[in-house]
C-alpha positions in Angstrom: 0.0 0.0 0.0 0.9 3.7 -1.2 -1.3 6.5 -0.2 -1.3 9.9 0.0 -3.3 11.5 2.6 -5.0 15.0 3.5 -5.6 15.6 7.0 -8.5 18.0 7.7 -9.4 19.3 11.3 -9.4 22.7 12.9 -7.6 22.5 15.3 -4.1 22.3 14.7 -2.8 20.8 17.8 -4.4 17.6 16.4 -3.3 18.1 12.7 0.2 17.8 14.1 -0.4 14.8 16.2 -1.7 13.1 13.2 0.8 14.4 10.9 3.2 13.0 13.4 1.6 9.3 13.8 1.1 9.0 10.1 4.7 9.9 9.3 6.2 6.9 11.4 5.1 4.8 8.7 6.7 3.8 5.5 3.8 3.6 3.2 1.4 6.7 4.0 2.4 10.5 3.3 0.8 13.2 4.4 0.5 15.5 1.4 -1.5 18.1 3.0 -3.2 19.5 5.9 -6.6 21.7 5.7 -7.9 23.5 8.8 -11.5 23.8 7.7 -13.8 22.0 5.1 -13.4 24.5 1.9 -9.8 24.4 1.7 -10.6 20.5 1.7 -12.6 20.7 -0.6 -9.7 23.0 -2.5 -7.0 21.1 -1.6 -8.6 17.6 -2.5 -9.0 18.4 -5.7 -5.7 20.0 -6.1 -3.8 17.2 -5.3 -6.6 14.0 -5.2 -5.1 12.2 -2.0 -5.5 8.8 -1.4 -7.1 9.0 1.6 -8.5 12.1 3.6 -8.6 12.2 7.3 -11.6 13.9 7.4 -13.5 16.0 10.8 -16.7 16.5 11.5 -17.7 19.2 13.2 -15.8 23.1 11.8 -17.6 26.1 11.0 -18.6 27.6 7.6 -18.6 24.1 6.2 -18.8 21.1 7.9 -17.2 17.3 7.2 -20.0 16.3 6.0 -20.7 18.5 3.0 -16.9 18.8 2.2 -17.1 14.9 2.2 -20.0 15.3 -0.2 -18.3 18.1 -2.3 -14.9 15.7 -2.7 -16.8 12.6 -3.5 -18.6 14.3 -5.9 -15.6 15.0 -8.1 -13.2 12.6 -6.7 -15.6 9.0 -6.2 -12.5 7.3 -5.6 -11.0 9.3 -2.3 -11.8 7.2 0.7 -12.7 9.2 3.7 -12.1 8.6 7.3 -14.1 10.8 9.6 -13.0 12.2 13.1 -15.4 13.1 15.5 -15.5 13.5 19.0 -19.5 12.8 18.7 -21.0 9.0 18.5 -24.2 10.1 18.1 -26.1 8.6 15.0 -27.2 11.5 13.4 -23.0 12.6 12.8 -22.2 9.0 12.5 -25.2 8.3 9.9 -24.5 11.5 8.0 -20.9 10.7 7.6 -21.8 7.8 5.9 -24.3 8.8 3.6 -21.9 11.4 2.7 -19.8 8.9 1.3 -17.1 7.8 4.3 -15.7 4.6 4.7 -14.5 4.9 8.3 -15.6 6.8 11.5 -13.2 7.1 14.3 -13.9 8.8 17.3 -10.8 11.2 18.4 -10.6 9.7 21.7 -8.9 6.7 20.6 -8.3 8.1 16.6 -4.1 7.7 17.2 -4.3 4.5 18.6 -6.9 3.8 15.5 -5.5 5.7 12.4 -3.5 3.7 10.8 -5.2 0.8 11.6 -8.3 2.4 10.0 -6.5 3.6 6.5 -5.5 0.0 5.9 -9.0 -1.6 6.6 -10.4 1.4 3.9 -8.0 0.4 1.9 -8.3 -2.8 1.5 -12.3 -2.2 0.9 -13.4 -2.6 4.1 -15.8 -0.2 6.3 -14.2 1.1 9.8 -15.7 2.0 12.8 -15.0 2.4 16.4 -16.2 0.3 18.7 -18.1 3.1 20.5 -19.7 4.3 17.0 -20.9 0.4 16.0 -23.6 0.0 18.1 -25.2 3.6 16.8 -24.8 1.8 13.5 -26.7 -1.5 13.7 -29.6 0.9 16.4 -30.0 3.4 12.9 -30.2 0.5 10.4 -33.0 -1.5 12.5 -34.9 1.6 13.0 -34.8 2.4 9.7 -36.1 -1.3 9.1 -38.8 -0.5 11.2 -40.1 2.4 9.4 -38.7 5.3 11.5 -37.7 8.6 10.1 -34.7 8.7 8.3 -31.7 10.3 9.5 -31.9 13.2 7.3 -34.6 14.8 8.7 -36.4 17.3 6.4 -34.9 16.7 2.7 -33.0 19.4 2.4 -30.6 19.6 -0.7 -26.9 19.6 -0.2 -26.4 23.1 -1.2 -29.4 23.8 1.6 -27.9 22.3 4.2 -24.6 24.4 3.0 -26.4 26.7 3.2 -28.2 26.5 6.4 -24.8 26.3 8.3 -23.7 29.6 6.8 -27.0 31.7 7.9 -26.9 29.5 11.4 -23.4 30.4 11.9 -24.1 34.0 11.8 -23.2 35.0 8.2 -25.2 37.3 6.7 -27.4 36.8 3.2 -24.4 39.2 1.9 -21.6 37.1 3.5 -22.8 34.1 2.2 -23.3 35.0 -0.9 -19.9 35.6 -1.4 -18.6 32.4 0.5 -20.6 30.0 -2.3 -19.7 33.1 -5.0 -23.3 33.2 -5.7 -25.3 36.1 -6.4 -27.7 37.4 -2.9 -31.0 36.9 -4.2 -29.6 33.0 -5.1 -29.5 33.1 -1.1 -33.0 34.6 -0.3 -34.1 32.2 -2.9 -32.3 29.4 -0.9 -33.4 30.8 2.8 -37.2 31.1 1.7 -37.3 27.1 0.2 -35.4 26.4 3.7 -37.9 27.7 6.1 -40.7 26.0 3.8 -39.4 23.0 4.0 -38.2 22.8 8.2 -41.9 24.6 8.5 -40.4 27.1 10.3 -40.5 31.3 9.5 -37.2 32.8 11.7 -33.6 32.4 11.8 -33.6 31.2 15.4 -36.2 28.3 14.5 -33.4 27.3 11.6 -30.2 27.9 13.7 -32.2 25.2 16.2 -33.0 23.2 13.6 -28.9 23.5 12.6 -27.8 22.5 16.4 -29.9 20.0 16.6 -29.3 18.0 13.6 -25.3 18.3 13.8 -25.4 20.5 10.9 -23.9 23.2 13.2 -22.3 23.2 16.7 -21.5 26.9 16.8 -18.6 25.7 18.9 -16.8 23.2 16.6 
């Protein structure tokens, strides 16, 4: 095995240590480290790593769209996520998105590597502490109980719905996603339809609640 690999998280004390752990080996290189999920998104397709070490929770655009966004162009990119949540609505979304391991980041260096070589070899990896959420979603969803998604929104909705959560104005956002403001209103008004709800504060609930948003990550 030879694979390059982007490492993607916020905070940079934990880039480093995973920089660090993935360097002791001989047959992983760390191409690149992103501290939020557009310059992911940016630097995946730049330089179309291997693997991408991949968290969840950041501002302005979470791991789950920016897993959506690479896969999108890059189908082939396995995606491990980091998360310091086990709850099934991050760990569900995380897979739909596309990724092929979830990790939690309390045991993630003792994991890691173990984890890129299970992807790699076309397997799905999981925590133990993230399993159990797993199998609980998939028999629920056998017995006919909502789906994890919630509401449909669209991915570019759920982008977004992060931005306008997050504080960003219609202005700001607009020229985040380089789209023009009434693209936004446009967006906004389908959004409240569709969550049934006619305020900001209603949506940026709806965010923090279905792990779209922490406004702390």
């Amino acid at each position: 095995m030879s694979l390059t690999a982007l490492i993607v998280d916020d905070h940079k004390i934990i880039r480093d240590g995973l920089r660090a752990l993935l360097e002791r080996t001989n047959d992983i290189t760390v191409a690149a480290e992103a501290e939020d999920g557009r310059q992911a998104v940016s630097l995946a397709l730049k330089l179309r790593p291997g693997v991408v070490v991949m968290d969840v929770g950041m501002r302005d655009l979470n791991g789950m769209e920016a897993t959506r966004l690479i896969l999108d162009q890059l189908p082939g990119t396995l995606v491990i996520a980091l998360s310091m949540h086990a709850d099934r609505k991050f760990v569900g979304r995380m897979l739909q998105a596309g990724a092929r391991g979830y990790l939690l980041k309390d045991c993630a260096f003792e994991e890691l590597i173990d984890a890129i070589r299970a992807v790699h070899a076309g397997q799905v990896y999981l925590s133990q502490g993230v399993t159990g959420v797993v199998v609980e979603a998939y028999v629920n969803q056998l017995e006919g109980s909502e789906s994890v998604r919630g509401p449909r929104l669209t991915d570019r909705e759920r982008e977004i719905l992060q931005l306008l959560a997050e504080g960003k104005s219609t202005k700001a956002a607009a020229a985040s996603l380089k789209v023009s403001v009434k693209t936004i209103e446009t967006h906004r008004k389908n959004i409240m339809e569709k969550l049934g709800v006619d305020s900001t504060a209603a949506m940026t609930k709806f965010a923090i609640r279905e792990g779209i948003t922490s406004l702390d990550a």
